[in-house]
LORO-983592 format. One line per field, with one value per residue: residue in one letter; x, y, z of N, C-alpha, C in turn. Coordinates in nm, 3 decimals. Example, Ala and Ser with C-alpha at 12.3 -4.5 7.8 and 13.67 -1.06 7.14 Angstrom:
<marbas>
finu [a_s];
n.X [1.319_1.285];
n.Y [-0.569_-0.225];
n.Z [0.780_0.708];
ca.X [1.230_1.367];
ca.Y [-0.450_-0.106];
ca.Z [0.780_0.714];
c.X [1.320_1.290];
c.Y [-0.330_0.003];
c.Z [0.780_0.787];
</marbas>
This chain:
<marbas>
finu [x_x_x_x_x_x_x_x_x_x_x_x_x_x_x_x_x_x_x_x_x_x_x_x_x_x_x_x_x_x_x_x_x_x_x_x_x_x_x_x_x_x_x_x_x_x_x_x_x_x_x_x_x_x_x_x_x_x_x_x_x_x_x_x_x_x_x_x_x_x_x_x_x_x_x_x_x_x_x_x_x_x_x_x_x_x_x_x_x_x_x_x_x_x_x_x_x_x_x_x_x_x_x_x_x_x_x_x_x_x_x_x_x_x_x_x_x_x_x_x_x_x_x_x_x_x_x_x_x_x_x_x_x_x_x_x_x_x_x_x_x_x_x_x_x_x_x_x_x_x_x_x_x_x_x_x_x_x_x_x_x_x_x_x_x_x_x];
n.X [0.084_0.066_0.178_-0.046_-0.135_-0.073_-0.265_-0.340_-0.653_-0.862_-1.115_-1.283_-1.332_-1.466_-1.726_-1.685_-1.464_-1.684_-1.838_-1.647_-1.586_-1.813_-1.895_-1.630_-1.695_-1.985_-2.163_-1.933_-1.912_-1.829_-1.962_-2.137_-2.263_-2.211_-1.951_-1.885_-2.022_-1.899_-1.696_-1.773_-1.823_-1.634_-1.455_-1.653_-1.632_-1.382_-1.165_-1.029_-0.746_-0.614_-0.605_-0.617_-0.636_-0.634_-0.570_-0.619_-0.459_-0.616_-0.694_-0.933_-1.023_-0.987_-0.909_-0.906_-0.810_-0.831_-0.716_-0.741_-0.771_-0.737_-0.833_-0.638_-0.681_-0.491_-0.382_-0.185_-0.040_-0.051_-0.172_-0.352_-0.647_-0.667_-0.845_-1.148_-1.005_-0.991_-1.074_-1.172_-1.373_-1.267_-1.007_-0.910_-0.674_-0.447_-0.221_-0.287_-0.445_-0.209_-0.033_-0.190_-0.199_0.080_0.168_0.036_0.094_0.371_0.262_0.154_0.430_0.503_0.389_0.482_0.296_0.263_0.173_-0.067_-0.363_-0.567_-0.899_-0.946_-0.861_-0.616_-0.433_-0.418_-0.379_-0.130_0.108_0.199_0.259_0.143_0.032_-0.153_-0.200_-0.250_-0.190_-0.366_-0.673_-1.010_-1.347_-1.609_-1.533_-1.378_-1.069_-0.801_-0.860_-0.824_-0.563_-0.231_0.005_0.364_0.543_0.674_0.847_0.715_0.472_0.128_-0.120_-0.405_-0.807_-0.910_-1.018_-1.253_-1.243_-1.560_-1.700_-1.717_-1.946];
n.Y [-0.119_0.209_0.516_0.781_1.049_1.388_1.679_2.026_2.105_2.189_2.343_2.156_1.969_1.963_1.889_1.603_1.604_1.664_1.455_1.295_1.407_1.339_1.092_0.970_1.102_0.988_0.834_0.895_0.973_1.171_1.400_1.638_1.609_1.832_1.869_1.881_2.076_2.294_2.304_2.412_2.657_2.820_2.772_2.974_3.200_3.265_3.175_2.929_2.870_2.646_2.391_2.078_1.780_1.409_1.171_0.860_0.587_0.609_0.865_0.918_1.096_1.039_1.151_1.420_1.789_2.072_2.384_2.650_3.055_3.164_3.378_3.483_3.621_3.834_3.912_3.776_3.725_3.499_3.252_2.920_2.704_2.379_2.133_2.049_1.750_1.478_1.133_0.838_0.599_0.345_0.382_0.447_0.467_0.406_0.592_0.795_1.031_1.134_1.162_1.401_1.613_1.654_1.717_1.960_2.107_2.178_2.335_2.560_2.639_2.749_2.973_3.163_3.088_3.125_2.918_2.637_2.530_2.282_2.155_1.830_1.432_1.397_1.169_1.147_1.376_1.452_1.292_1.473_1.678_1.858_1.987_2.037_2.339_2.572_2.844_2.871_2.916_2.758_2.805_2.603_2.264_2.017_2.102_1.977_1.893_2.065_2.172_2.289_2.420_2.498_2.695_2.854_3.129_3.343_3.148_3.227_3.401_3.386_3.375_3.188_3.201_3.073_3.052_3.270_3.052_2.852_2.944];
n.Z [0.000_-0.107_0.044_0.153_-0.058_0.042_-0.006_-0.057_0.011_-0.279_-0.468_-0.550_-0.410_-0.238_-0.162_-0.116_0.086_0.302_0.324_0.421_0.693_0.779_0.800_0.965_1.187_1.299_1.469_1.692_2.060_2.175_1.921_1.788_1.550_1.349_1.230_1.009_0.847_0.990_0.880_0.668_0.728_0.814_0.589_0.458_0.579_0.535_0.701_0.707_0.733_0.691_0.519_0.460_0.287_0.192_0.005_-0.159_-0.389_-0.582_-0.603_-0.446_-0.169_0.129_0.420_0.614_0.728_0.948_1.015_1.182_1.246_1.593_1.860_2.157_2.481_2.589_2.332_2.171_1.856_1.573_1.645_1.604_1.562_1.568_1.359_1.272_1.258_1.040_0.945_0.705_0.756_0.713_0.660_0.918_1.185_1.048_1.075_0.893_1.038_1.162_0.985_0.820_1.035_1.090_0.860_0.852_1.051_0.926_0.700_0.853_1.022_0.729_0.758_0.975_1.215_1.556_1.759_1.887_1.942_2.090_2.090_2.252_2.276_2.499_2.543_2.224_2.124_2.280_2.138_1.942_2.050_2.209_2.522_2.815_2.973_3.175_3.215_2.951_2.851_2.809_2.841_2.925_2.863_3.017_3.163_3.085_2.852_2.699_2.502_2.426_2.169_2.144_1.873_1.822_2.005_2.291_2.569_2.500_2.797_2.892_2.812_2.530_2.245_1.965_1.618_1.439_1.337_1.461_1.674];
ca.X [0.000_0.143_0.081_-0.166_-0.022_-0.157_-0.230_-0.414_-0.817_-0.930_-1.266_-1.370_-1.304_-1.559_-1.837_-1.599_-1.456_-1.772_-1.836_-1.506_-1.570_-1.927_-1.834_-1.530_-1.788_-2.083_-2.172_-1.887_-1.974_-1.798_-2.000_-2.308_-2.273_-2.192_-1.811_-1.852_-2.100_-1.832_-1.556_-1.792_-1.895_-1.467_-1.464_-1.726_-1.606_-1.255_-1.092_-0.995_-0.617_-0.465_-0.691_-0.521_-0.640_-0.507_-0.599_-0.552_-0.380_-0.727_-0.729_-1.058_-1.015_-0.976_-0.862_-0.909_-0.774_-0.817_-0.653_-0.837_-0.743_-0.793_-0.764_-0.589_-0.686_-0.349_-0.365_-0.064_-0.093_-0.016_-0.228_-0.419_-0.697_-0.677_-1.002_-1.176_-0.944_-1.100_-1.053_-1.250_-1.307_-1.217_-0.848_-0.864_-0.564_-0.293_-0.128_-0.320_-0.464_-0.088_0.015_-0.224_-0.164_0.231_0.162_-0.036_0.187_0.482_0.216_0.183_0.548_0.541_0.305_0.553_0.277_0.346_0.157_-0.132_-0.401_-0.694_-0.987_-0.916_-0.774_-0.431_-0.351_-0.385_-0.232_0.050_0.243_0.256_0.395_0.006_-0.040_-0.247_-0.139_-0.377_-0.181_-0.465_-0.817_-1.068_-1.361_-1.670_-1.479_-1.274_-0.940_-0.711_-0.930_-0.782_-0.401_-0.139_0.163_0.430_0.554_0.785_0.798_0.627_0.338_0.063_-0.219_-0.604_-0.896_-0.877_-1.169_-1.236_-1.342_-1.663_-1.781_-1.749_-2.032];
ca.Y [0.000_0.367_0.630_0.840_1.182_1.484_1.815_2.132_2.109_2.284_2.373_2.025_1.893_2.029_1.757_1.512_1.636_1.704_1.332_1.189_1.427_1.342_0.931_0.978_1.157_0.887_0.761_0.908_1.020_1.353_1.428_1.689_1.600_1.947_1.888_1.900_2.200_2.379_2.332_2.490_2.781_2.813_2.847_3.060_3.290_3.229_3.184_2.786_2.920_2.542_2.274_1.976_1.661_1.292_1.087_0.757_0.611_0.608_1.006_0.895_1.167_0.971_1.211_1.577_1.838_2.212_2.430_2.794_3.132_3.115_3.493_3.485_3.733_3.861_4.008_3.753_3.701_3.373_3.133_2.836_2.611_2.260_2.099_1.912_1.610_1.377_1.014_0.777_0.501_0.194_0.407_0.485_0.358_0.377_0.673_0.929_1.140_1.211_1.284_1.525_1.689_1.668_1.812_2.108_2.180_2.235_2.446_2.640_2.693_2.842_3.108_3.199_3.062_3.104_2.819_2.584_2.497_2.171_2.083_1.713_1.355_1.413_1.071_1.121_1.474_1.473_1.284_1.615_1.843_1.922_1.929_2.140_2.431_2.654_3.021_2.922_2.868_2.729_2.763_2.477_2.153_1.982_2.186_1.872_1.838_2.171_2.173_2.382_2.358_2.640_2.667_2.954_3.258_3.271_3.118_3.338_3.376_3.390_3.274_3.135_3.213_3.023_3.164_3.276_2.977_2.741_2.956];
ca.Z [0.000_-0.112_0.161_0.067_-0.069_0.097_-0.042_0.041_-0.045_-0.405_-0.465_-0.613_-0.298_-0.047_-0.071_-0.065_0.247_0.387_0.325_0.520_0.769_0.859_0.833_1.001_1.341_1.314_1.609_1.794_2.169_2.132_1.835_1.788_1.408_1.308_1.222_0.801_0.843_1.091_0.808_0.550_0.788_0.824_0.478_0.388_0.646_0.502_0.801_0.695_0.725_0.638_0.489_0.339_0.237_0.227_-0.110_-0.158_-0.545_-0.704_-0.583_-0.374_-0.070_0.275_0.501_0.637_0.875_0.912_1.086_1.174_1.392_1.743_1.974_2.285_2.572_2.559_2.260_2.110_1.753_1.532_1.720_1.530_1.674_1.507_1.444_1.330_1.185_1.015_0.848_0.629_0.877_0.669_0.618_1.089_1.257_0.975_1.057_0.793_1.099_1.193_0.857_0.848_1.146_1.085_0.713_0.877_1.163_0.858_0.660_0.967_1.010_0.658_0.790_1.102_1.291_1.706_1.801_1.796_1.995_2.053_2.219_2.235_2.383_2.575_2.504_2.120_2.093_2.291_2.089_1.865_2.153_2.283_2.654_2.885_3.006_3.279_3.111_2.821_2.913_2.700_2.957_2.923_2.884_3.109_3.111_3.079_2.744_2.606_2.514_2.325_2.148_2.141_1.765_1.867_2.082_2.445_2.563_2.591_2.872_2.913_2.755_2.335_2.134_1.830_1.487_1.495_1.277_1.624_1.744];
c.X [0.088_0.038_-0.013_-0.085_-0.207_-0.153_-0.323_-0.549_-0.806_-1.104_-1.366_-1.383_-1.377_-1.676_-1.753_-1.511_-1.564_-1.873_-1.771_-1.526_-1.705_-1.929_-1.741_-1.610_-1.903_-2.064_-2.031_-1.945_-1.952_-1.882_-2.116_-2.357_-2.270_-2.069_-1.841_-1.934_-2.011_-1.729_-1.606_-1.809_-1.764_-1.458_-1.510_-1.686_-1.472_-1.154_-1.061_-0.863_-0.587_-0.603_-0.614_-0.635_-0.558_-0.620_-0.540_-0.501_-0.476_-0.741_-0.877_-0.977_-1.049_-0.938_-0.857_-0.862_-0.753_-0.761_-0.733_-0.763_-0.810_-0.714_-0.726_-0.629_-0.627_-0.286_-0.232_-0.108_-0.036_-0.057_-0.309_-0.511_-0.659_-0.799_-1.082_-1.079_-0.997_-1.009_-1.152_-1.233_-1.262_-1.034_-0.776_-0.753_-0.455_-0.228_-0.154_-0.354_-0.280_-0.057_-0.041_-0.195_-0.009_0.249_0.097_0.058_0.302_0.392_0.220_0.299_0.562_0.476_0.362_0.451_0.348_0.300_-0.014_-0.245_-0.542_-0.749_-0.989_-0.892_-0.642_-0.382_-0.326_-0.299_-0.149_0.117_0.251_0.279_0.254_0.052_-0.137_-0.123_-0.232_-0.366_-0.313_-0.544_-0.912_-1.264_-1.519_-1.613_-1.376_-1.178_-0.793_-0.732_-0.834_-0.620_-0.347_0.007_0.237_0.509_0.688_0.740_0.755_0.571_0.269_-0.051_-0.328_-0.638_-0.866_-1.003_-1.132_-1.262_-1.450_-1.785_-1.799_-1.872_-1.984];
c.Y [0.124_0.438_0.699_1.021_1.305_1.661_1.913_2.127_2.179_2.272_2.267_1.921_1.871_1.929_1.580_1.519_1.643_1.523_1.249_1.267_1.332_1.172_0.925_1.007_1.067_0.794_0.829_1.017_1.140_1.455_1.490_1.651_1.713_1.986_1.919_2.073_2.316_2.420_2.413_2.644_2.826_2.873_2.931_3.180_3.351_3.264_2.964_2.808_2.743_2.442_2.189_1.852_1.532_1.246_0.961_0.708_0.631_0.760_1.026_0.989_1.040_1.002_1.374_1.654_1.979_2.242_2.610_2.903_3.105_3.292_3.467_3.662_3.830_3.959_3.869_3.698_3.580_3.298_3.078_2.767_2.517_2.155_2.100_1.832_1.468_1.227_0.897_0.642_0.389_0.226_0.453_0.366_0.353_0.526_0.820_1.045_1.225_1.255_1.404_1.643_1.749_1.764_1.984_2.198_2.267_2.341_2.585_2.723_2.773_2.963_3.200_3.183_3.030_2.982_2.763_2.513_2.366_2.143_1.907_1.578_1.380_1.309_1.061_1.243_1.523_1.413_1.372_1.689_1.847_1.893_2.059_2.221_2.565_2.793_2.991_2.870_2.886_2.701_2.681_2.346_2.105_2.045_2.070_1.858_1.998_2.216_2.232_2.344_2.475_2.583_2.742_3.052_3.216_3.243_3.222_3.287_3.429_3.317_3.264_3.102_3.158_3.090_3.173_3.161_2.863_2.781_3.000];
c.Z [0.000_-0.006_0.054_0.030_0.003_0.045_-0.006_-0.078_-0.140_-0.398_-0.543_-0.536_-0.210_-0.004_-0.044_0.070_0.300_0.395_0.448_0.621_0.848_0.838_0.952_1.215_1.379_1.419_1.684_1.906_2.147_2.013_1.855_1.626_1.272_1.249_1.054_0.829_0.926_1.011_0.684_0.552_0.782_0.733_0.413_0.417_0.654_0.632_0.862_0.644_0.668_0.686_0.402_0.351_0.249_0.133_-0.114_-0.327_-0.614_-0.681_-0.488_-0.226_0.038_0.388_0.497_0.722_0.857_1.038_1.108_1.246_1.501_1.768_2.099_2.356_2.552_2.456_2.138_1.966_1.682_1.573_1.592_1.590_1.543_1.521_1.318_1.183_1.157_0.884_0.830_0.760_0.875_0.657_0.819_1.140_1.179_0.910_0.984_0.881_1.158_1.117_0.808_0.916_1.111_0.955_0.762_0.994_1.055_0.758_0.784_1.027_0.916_0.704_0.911_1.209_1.470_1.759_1.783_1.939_2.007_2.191_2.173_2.357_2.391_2.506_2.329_2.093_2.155_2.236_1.927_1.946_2.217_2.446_2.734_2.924_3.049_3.226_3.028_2.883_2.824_2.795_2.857_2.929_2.977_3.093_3.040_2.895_2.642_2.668_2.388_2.297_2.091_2.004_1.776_1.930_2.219_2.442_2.644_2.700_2.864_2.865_2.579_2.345_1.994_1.745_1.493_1.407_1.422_1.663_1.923];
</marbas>
């Protein structure tokens, strides 16, 4: 099996992402079922800073992951939230949600992005640098559940607001 190559969404792409995302959330607990409709509201509102893709050899899309602004209290600028990451669920488990992630973190770098933040599991994104950290506050969810990852520069403090497509 060839990895799957990953490149940044075009505009022939969007129901096909909006496909893998809303498979990819079915039936999970965390889910209101709003994740494809959150990435279109992103876009519309063009504030879907770093959308890539993951194709498999037939070019059949199997993987998604955006990346958006996020404000800090603080005032500090370059922040990202990460969200929602998504994979086809017959392709879950082999690695494509990291390559995503890992592909978006180095888009991110090109942008001198400072850093990068998720509402998420600990145990899946710390092993990309994530962990909690009380300076940022994300307030409704457990705090443990919301973690950051310093890209460069300091870390800033207060609360992180999403784009205003989160709602």
């Amino acid at each position: 099996m060839n990895p799957p190559a990953i490149r940044p969404e075009q505009a022939g792409d969007h129901a096909a992402i909006g496909a893998v995302i809303t498979a990819a959330f079915a039936g999970a607990p965390h889910s209101d079922g709003t994740e494809a409709a959150l990435v279109e509201r992103l876009r519309g509102d063009d504030d879907l800073t770093v959308s890539l893709v993951a194709q498999d050899s037939d070019g059949t899309i199997i993987g998604h992951v955006a990346f958006s602004p996020v404000t800090i209290a603080d005032g500090t600028p370059g922040w990202y939230g990460l969200g929602p990451v998504s994979v086809a669920p017959a392709w879950q488990g082999k690695g494509i949600g990291t390559a995503l992630i890992r592909e978006g973190f180095a888009r991110l770098g090109e942008r001198a992005a400072q850093g990068c933040v998720v509402l998420g599991d600990p145990g899946y994104y710390g092993r990309f640098g994530f962990t909690h950290d009380p300076r940022l506050a994300y307030p409704g969810p457990p705090p443990a559940y919301f973690q950051r990852v310093v890209l460069q520069g300091p870390t800033p403090t207060g609360d992180v607001r999403y784009a205003p497509a989160f709602g």
